[in-house]
C-alpha positions in Angstrom: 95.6 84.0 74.9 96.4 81.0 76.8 94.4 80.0 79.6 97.2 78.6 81.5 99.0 81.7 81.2 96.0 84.3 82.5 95.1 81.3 85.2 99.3 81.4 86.2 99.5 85.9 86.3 96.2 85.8 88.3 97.6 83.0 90.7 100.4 85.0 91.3 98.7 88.4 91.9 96.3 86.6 94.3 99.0 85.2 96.5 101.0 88.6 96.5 97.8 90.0 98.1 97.5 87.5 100.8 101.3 87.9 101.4 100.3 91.6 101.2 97.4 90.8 104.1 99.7 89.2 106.1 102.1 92.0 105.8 99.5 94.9 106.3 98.5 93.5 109.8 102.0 92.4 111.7 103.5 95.8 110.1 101.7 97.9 111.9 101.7 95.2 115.3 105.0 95.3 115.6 105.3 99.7 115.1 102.7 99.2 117.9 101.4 96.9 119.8 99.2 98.6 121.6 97.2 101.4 119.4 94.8 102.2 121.7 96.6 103.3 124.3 99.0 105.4 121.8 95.9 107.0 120.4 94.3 107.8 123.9 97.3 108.7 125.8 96.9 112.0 128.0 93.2 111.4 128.3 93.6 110.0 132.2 91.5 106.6 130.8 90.7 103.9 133.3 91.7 100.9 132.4 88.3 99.9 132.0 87.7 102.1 129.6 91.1 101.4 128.1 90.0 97.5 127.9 86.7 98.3 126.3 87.9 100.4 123.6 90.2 97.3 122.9 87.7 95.3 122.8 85.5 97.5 120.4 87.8 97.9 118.2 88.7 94.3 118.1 92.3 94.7 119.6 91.7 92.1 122.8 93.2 88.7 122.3 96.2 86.8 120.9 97.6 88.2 117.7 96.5 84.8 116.2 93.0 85.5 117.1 93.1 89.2 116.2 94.8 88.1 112.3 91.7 85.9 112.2 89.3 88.7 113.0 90.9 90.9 110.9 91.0 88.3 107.8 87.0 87.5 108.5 86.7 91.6 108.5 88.3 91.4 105.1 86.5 88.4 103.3 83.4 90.6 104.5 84.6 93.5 103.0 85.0 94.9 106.1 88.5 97.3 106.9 87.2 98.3 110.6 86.7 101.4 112.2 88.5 104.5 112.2 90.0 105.3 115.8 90.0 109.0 115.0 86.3 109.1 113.3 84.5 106.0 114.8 83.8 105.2 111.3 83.8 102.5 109.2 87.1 102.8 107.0 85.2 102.1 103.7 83.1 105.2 104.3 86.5 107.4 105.4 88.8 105.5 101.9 85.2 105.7 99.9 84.7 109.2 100.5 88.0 110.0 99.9 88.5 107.9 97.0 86.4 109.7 94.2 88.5 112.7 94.4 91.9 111.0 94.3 90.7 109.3 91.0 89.3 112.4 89.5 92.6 114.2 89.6 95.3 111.2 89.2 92.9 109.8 86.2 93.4 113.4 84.8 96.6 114.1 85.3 97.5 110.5 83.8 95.7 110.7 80.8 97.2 114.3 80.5 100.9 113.3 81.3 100.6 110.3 78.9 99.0 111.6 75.9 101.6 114.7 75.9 104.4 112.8 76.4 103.7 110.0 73.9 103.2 113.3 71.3 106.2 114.7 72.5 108.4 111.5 72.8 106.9 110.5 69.0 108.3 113.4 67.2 111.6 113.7 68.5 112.6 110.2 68.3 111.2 110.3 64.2 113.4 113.8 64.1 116.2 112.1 65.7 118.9 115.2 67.0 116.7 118.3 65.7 115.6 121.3 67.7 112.7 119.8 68.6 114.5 116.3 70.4 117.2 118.3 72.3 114.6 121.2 73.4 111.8 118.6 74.5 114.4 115.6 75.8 116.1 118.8 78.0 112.2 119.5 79.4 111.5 115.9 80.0 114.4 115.6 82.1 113.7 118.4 84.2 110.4 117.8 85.2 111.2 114.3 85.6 114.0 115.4 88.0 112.0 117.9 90.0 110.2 116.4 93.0 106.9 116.8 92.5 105.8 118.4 95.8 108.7 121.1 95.1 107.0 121.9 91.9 103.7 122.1 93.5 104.8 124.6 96.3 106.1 126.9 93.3 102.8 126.6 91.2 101.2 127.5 94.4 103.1 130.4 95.4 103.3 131.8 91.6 99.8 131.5 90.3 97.7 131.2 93.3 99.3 133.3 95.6 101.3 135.6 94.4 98.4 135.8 90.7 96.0 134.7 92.4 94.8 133.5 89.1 93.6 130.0 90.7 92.2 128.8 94.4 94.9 128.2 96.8 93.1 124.5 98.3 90.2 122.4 98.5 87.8 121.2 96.2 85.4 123.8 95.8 84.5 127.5 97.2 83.4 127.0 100.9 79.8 127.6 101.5 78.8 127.5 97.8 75.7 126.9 96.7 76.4 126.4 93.2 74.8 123.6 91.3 75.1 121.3 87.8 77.9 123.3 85.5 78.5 126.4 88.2 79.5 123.7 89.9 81.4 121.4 87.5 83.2 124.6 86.5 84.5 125.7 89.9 85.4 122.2 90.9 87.8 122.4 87.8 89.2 126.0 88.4 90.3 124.6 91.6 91.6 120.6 90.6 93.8 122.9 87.5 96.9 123.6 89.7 97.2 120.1 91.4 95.9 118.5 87.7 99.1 121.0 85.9 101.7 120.3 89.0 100.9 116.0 88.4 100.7 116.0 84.7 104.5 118.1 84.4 105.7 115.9 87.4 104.9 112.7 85.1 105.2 113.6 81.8 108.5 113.7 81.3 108.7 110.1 82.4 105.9 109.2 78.8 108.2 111.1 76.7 111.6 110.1 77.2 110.6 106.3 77.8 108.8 106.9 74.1 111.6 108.7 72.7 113.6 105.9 73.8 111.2 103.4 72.5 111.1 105.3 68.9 114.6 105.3 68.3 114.6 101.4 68.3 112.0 100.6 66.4 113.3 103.8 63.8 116.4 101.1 63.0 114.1 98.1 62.2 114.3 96.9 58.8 110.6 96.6 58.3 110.5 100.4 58.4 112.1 100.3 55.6 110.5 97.7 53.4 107.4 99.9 54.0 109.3 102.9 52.5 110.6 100.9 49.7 106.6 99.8 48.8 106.5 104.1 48.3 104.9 104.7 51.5 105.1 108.1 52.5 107.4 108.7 55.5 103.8 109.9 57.9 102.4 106.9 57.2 105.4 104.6 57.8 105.6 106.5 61.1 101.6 106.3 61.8 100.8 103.0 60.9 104.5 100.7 61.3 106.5 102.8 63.8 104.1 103.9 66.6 102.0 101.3 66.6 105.1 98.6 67.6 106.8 101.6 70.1 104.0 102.1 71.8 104.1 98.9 74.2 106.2 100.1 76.5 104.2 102.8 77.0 101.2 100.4 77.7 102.8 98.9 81.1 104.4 102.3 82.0 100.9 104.1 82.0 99.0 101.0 83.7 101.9 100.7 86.6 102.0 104.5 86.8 98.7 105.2 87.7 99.0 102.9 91.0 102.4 104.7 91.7 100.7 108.0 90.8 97.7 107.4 93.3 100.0 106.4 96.0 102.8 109.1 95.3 99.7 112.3 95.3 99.6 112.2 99.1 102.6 115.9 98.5 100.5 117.2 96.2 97.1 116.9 97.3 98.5 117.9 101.0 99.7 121.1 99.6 96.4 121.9 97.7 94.7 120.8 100.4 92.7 118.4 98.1 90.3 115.9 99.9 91.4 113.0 98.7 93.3 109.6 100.1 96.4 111.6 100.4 94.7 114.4 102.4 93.5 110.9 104.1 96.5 109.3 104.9 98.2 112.4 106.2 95.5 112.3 108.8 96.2 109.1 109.8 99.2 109.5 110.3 98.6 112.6 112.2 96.3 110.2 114.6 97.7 107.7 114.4 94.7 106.0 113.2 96.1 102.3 112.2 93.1 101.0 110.8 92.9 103.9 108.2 96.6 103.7 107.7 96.0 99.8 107.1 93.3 100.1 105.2 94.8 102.9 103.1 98.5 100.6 102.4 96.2 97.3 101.1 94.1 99.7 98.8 97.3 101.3 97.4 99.3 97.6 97.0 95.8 96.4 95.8 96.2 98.7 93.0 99.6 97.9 92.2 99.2 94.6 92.1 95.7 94.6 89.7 98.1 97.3 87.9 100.7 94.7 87.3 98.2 91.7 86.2 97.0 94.2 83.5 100.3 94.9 82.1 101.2 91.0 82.4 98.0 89.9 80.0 98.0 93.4 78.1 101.4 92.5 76.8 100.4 88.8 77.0 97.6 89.6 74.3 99.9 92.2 72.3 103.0 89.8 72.2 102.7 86.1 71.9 106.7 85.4 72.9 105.3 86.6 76.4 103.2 84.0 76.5 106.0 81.1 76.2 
């Protein structure tokens, strides 16, 4: 791969972050310019106190001065603290995180490798059963919003079956260790894991389909049947392989869209992850969670975009031109 091209892709993701910085802190400046007293108000605070919670939480001085804090804070590694928690937000985001990734890494892999199968064989059986039944189911679940679908999972098989755990991550106050554990953290991350997976599946399968029935009308295809491979192989080692890219920046993009877009789902399970999170900051409002929480998620769109850009760069050398 060219050097020029990987030095050019990361040159652009780096200055989409800093436009990105810039962005996070004047967005939630101008929503409001005074957090402190939004998040304190009702409390009958002196302004002394009011002035040194300012000044704790680094809100005293010029909004030039404050960007420069807040850019120092970041080169540190450092998001601030949480007005609701009086924590540091990498302990709130890091606690948070592991969760988040466990069920969106899941539900990915799930929603990708199911639709790639299911987008595979009804493009190579073009108009059978098979296509119209699973394109039909694609397109639904595609449609249906995904916290809609979550509510109904929730009401039909943990409340109504009660064959799963209506929220959280685990039974509260259990003592369970080592597989116990593992096992019940499962039997509750199922529902959210199954209401993520159908919400996103449809999305593999119809853009593989789609993909398929190009590369199905490729003459290549059919030199390879003319040297007597058989028609599984021509599919397994010719068609797939070349319908299969668009697939690769679909599943790297989706998983930043996915993390971002499981705030619904994780609020209705009552999962304790960054969307459980960010709902509470909101709630607050706590801006430095909610910043800190809107550069993570562009963060991970943007690494998600340099990935596809020199994933495809590696795959296809025209990209590279």
């Amino acid at each position: 791969m060219r050097w020029r091209f990987v030095a050019g892709k990361s040159a652009g993701a780096v200055g989409t972050l800093a436009f990105v910085v810039v962005v996070n802190f004047f967005l939630f400046r101008v929503v409001n310019d005074d957090p402190v007293a939004s998040m304190f108000r009702g409390r009958n605070l002196t302004a002394a106190q009011i002035d040194r919670l300012r000044t704790q939480f680094r809100l005293d001085g010029s909004k030039f001065d404050q960007f420069r804090a807040y850019v120092g804070q970041l080169l540190r590694g450092n998001l601030g603290v949480s007005l609701t928690s009086r924590r540091a937000v990498t302990t709130e985001i890091g606690e948070a995180l592991w969760p988040t990734v466990l069920l969106v890494g899941t539900s990915t892999v799930l929603a990708m490798i199911i639709g790639v199968a299911f987008g595979i064989r009804a493009g190579w059986h073009r108009r059978s059963a098979f296509d119209v039944g699973s394109t039909t189911f694609s397109m639904v679940t595609y449609s249906v919003p995904d916290f809609w679908l979550g509510m109904l999972l929730l009401g039909v098989f943990a409340s109504q079956l009660g064959w799963f755990p209506t929220g959280g991550l685990q039974d509260p106050g259990t003592d369970a260790t080592g597989v116990a554990l593992l096992l019940d953290q499962l039997h509750h991350m199922a529902l959210p894991a199954i209401t993520l997976t159908l919400a996103y599946f449809g999305e593999y399968a119809i853009v593989m389909r789609s993909s398929m029935l190009d590369t199905v009308r490729e003459d290549y295809l059919q030199l390879a049947r003319a040297k007597g491979l058989r028609d599984a192989q021509v599919r397994r080692r010719h068609a797939v392989p070349n319908a299969l890219l668009p697939v690769v920046s679909l599943s790297a993009l989706n998983f930043g869209y996915v993390l971002f877009g499981a705030i619904a789902v994780e609020s209705i399970y009552s999962w304790p992850g960054l969307g459980q999170a960010t709902l509470e900051a909101i709630r607050g409002p706590d801006f430095p969670m909610l910043q800190g929480m809107f550069l993570l998620f562009s963060a991970v769109l943007i690494l998600a975009n340099l990935f596809v850009d020199l994933v495809y760069g590696a795959l296809d050398p025209r990209v590279r031109r």
